[in-house]
C-alpha positions in Angstrom: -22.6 -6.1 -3.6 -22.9 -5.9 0.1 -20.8 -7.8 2.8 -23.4 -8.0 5.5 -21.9 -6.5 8.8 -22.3 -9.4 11.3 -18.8 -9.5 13.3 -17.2 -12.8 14.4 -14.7 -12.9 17.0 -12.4 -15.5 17.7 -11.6 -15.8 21.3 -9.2 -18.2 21.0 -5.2 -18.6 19.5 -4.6 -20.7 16.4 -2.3 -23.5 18.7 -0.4 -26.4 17.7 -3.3 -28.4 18.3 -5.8 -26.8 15.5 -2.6 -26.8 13.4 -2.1 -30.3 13.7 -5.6 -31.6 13.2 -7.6 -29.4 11.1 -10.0 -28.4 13.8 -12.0 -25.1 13.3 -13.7 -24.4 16.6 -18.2 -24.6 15.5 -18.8 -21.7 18.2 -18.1 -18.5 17.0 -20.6 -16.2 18.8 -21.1 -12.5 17.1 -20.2 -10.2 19.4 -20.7 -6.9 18.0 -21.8 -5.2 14.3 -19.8 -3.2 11.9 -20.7 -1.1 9.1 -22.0 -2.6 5.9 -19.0 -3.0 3.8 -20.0 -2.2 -0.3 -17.6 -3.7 -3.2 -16.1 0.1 -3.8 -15.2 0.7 -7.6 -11.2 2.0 -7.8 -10.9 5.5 -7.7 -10.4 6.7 -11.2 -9.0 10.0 -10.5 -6.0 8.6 -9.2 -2.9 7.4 -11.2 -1.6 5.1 -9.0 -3.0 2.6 -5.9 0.4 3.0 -3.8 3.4 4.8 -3.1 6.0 4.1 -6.0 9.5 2.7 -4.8 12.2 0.6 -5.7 12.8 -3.4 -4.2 15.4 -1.2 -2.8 13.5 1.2 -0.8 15.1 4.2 1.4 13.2 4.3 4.1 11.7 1.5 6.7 8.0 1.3 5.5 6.9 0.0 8.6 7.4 3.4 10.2 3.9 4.2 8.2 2.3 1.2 10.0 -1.2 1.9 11.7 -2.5 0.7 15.1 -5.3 -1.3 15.0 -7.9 0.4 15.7 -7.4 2.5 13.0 -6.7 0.2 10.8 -10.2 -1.6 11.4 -11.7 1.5 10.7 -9.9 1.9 7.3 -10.2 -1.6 6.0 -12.5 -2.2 3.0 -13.0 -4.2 0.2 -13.0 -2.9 -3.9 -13.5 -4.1 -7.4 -12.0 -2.8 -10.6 -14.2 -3.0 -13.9 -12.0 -2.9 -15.8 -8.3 -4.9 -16.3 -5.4 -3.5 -15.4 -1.5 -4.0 -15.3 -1.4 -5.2 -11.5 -5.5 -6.9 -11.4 -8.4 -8.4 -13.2 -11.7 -6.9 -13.7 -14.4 -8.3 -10.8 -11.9 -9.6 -8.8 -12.5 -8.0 -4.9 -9.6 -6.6 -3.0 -8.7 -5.0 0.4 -8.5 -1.2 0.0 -8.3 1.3 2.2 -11.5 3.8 2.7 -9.3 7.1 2.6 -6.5 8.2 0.3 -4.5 9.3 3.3 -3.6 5.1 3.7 -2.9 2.8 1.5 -2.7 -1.1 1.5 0.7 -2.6 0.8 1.8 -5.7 0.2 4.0 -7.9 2.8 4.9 -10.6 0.9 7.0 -14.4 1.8 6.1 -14.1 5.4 7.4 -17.6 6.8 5.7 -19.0 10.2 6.5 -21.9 12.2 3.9 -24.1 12.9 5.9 -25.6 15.9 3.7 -24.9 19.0 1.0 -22.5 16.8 0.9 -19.7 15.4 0.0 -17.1 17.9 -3.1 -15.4 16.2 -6.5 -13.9 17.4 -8.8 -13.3 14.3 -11.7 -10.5 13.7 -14.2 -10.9 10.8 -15.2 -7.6 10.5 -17.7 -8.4 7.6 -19.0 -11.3 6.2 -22.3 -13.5 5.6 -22.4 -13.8 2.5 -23.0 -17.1 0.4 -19.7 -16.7 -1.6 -17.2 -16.2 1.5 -16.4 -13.1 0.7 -15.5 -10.7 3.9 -13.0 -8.8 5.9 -10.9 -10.9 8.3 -7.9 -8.9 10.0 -5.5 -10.6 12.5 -6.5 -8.7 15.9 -3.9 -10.6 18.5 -0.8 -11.0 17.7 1.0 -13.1 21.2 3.9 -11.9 23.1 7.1 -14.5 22.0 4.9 -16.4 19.5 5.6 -17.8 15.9 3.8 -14.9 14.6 4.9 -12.6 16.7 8.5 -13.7 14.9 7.6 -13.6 11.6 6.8 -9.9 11.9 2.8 -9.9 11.7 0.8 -7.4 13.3 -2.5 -6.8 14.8 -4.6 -5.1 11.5 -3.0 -7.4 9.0 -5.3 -9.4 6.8 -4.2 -12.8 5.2 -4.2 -12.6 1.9 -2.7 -16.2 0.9 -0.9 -19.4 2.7 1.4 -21.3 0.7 2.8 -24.7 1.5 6.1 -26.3 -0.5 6.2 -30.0 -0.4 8.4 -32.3 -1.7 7.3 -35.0 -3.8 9.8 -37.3 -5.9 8.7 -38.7 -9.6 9.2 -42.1 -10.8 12.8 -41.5 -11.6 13.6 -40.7 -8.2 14.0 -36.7 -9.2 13.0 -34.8 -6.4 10.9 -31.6 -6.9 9.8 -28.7 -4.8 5.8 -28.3 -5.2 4.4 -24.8 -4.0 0.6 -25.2 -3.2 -1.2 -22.0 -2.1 -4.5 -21.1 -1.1 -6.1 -17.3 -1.5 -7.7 -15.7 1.0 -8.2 -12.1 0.6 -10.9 -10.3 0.9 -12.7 -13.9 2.7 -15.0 -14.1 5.8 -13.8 -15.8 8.9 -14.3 -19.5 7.8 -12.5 -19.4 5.1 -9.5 -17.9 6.3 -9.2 -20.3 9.1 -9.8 -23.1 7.0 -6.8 -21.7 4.6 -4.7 -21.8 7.8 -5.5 -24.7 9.0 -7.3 -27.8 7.1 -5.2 -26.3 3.7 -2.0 -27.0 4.4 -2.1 -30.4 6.3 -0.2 -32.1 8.5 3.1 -32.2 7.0 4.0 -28.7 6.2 6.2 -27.6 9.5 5.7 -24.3 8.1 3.5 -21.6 6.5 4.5 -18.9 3.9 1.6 -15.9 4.2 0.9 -13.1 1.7 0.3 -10.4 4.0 -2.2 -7.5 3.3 -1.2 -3.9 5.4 -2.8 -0.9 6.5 -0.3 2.2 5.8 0.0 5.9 6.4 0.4 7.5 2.9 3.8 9.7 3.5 3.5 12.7 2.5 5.9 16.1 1.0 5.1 19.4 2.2 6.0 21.9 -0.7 6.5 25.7 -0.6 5.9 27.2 -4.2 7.4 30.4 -4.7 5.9 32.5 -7.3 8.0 35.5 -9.1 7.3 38.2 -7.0 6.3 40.4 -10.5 3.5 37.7 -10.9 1.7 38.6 -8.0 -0.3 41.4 -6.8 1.2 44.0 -5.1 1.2 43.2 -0.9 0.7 39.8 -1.2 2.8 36.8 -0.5 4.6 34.5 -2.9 4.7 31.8 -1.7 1.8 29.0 -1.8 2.0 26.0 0.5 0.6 22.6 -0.6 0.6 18.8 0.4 2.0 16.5 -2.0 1.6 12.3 -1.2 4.7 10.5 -1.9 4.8 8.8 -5.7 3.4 11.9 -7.4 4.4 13.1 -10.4 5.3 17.0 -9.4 4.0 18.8 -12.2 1.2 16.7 -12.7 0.2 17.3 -8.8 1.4 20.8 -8.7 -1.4 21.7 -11.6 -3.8 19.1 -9.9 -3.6 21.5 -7.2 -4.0 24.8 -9.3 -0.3 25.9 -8.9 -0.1 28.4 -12.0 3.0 26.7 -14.4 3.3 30.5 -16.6 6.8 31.3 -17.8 6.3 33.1 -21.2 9.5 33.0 -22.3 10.7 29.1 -21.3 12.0 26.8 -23.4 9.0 24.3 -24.1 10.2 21.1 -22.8 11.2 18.2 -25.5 9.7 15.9 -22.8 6.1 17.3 -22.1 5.8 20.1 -24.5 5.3 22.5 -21.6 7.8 24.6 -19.9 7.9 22.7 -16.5 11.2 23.4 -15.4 11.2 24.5 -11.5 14.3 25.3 -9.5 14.7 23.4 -6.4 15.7 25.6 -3.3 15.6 22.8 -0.5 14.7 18.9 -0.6 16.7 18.1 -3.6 16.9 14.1 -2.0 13.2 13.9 -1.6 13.1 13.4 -5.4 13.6 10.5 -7.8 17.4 10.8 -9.7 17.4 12.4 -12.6 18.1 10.4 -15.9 20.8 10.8 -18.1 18.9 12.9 -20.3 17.7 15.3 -17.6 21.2 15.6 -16.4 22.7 16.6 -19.3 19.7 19.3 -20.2 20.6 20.3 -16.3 24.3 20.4 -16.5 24.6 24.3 -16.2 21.6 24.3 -13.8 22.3 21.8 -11.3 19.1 22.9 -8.6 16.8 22.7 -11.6 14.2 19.6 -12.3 12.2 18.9 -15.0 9.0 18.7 -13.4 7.5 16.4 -15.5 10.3 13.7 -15.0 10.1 13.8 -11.3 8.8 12.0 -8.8 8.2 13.7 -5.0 8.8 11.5 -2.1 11.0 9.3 -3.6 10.6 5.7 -2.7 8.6 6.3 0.7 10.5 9.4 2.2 8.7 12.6 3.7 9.6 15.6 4.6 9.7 19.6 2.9 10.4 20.9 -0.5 10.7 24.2 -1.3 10.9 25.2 -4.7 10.6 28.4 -7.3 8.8 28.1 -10.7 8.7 30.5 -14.0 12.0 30.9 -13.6 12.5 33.2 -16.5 10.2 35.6 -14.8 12.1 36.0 -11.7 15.0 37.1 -13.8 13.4 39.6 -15.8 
């Protein structure tokens, strides 16, 4: 499945007028073409689509935002085959086109509707009979409504949700949430889900918000026993972790050499995947109860199998020693 790459531009800002009155301007001339966009099949080799954090996350994920230009560059559209935990099978989504970004989710944006909204939308790609597409906010203007609900030029509108109040026959008065999807649509059908979908009444608009993100990433320095290498050469083997990974399963991933004959298997993994961690202790997830006990005499040491690197969105370096029981014989 291809999204044809015929570009629409809209010159002109979603004001209180086309709020008010469901107008969607007929003249929408093409001003330039982008690449055909394909429905990519998920990567398979990787074990997760985002960073992992917490609700409560330590660091300001907006400091990963991208510019737009970049992010019009990354923006693409994807399909799983198969069902998983977080989407169905042959559903599209907005994906990035490199593993260096990722797409994360801004959700509960509320906008005013009083005096517009402020936005300038791109179709990037589109054309296609189903209204499927790639529609990114391009304008975001200075002082507006959107400007104040924290949107930014490169997002893409993934939903709009209304609540209206409607009262039953015993007077009982309920909150109604309507909302219309949108991701992964062409032009005309994300304006219409901003503008005829909500109607009149709603003063405001609640968005689901689709952003473009640098993937933050750990730089880690392994250090090697000096007795397992050869004689003259250095110890020490740099590599570039993304944030979210699983340390030992990326530090094998990336052909660091996990040999310490005489280690303790672990109870966890059944491999001996303890590392001793010489600088960047905070970069990684807390240690559970269980790990903290098996660690009590060994407070710098991790299971590596139970830990996480660039723990809920932070970057920086780690520097760490592994086959411990080598470097003490």
């Amino acid at each position: 499945m291809e999204l044809s790459p015929v570009l629409k531009y809209s010159s002109w800002l979603i004001v209180a007028s086309t709020i008010c009155n469901g107008f969607v301007p007929s003249l929408l001339t093409p001003q330039h073409h982008a690449s055909p966009v394909v429905l990519n099949k998920a990567p398979v080799d990787s074990d997760f689509a985002v960073p992992r954090t917490t609700s409560d996350r330590l660091v300001d994920a907006n400091r990963y935002n991208v510019d737009l230009d970049t992010a019009a560059e990354l923006w693409t559209v994807s399909m799983q085959q198969e069902r998983s935990a977080v989407r169905d099978a042959g559903v599209p989504y907005m994906d990035s086109k490199s593993k260096d970004y990722f797409v994360d989710d801004v959700e509960d944006v509320v906008v005013s509707r009083d005096g517009g909204l402020g936005l300038e939308l791109l179709e990037l790609a589109g054309g296609r009979e189903d209204g499927f597409g790639i529609t990114i906010v391009t304008v975001v203007g200075e002082g507006s409504n959107a400007e104040k609900a924290g949107i930014l030029p490169g997002d893409s509108i993934a939903s709009v949700s209304v609540i209206s109040s409607t009262t039953d026959s015993a007077g009982n008065v309920e909150q109604v949430e309507r909302t219309a999807a949108c991701e992964c649509m062409d032009f005309d059908n994300t304006i219409a889900a901003l503008t005829q979908f909500p109607g009149d009444k709603n003063p405001e608009l609640i968005l689901g918000i689709k952003r473009m993100r640098r993937w933050p990433k750990v730089m880690v320095e392994v250090a090697y026993p000096p007795a397992q290498c050869a004689e003259g050469a250095d110890n020490k083997e740099m590599v570039e972790l993304f944030a979210g990974e699983n340390l030992q399963r990326a530090l094998l991933n990336r052909r660091i050499i996990m040999e310490d004959p005489n280690a303790p298997k672990c109870d966890f993994c059944g491999n001996k995947c303890t590392v001793s961690v010489e600088k960047g202790m905070n970069l990684l997830n807390p240690a559970g109860l269980t790990e903290q006990k098996i660690m009590a005499n060994n407070p710098k040491c991790r299971l590596s199998c139970k830990t996480t690197v660039g723990y809920n969105m932070q970057e920086g370096d780690l520097k760490l020693r592994i086959n411990l029981r080598v470097w003490n014989e």
